[in-house]
N, C-alpha and C positions, 0 to 999 in steps of 0.2 A: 463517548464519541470515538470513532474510526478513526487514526491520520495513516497518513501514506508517507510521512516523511521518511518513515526507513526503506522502502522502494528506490526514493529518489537517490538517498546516501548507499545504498547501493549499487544503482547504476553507476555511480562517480566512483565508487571503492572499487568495480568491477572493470570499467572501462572500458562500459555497453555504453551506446547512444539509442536514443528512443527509436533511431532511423534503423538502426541494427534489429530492435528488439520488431519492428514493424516488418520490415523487408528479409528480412532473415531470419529471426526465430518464430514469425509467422504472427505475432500477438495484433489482434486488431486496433486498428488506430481508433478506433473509437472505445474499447477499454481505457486507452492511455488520453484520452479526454475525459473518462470517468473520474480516472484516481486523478488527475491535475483540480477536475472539480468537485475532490470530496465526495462523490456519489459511491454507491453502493456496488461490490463487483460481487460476481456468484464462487463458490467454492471449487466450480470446474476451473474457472478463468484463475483464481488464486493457486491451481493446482499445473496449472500450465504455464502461469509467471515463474512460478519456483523453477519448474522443469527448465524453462529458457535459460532461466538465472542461476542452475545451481545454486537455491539455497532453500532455508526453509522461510515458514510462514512470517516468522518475528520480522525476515526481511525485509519484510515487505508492507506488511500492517502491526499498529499497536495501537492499543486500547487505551484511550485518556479518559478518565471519569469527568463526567458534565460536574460544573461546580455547585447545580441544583442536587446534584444525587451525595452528596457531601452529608454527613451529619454534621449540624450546624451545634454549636455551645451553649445549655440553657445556663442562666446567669441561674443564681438560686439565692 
């Protein structure tokens, strides 16, 4: 699974507001309805958040493995 929590510990480490990032560095508000609800962005839009935000990708998404994709312990 995708989270977007380093986006958001970004904005706060940065000391962007979403109102900034919409009105100002142009990102559409409806992007920032995607990453609030988990939904999927394209790699152009993840390439123009960095731009806004100076930074790189990690900033912004990381990668949690689903607890289904886990190899699980055979007892023996």
């Amino acid at each position: 699974m995708v989270s977007y929590a380093p986006f958001f510990h970004t904005l706060k480490e940065k000391n962007i507001s979403i109102y900034t990032l919409i009105q100002k560095k142009g990102i559409n508000s409806n992007t920032i309805n995607c990453i609030k609800k988990g939904k999927s962005i394209t790699t152009y839009t993840l390439d123009n958040l960095c731009k806004a935000l100076n930074c790189q990708i990690y900033d912004i998404i990381e990668y949690l493995p689903d607890e289904e994709s886990k190899p699980q312990n055979e007892d023996m």
